[in-house]
N, C-alpha and C positions, 0 to 999 in steps of 0.2 A: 640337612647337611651337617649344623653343627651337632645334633642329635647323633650321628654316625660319629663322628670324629671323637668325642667324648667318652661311646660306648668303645671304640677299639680305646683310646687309653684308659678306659679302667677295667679292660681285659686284660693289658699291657703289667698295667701296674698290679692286682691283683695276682696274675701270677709269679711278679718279680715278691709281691709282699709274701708267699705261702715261701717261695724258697729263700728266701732272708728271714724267715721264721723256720724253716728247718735247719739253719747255716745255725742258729745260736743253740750253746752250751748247755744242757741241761746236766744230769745228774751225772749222768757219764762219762761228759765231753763232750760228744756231740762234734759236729764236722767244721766246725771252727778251727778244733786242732787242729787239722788238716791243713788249714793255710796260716800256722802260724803262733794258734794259740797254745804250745803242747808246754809253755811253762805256767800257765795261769794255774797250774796245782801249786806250783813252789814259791808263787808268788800271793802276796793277800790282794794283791790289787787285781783290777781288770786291765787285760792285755790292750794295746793301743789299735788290736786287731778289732778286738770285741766293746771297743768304744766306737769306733765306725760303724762298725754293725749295726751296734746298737743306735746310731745316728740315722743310716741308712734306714734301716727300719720306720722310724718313726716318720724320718720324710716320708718314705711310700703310705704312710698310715693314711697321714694329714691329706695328701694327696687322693688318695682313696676314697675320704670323708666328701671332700671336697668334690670328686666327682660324682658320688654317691646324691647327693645333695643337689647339685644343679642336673643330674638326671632328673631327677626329683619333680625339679620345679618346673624342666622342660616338658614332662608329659603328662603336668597336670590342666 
């Protein structure tokens, strides 16, 4: 049962992690601007958009790790 529960959230979270990895800026832009990022050219800094992102991101990583991990050790 907890083995089930685990496996949908890191179906959950892996897919939230690939589109918060498409959301961030690359060389281009990237779809960030879209909600917000469209002065990070006139500016030196990072937008207060693409510091969340970039927050957001990393929670879902650690997250990820972490499920990764105790599947791990559940099906050994």
């Amino acid at each position: 049962m907890l083995t089930a529960v685990i496996v949908v959230v890191q179906v959950i979270v892996s897919l939230a992690l690939i589109m918060l990895i498409l959301l961030h800026s690359g060389r281009g832009g990237g779809l960030s601007d879209m909600l917000g990022g469209a002065t990070s050219g006139l500016s030196s800094g990072s937008t207060v958009v693409e510091r969340n992102l970039d927050r957001l991101t990393v929670a879902m990583a650690v997250i990820f790790t972490f499920t990764t991990i105790s599947l791990d050790l559940r099906l050994q």
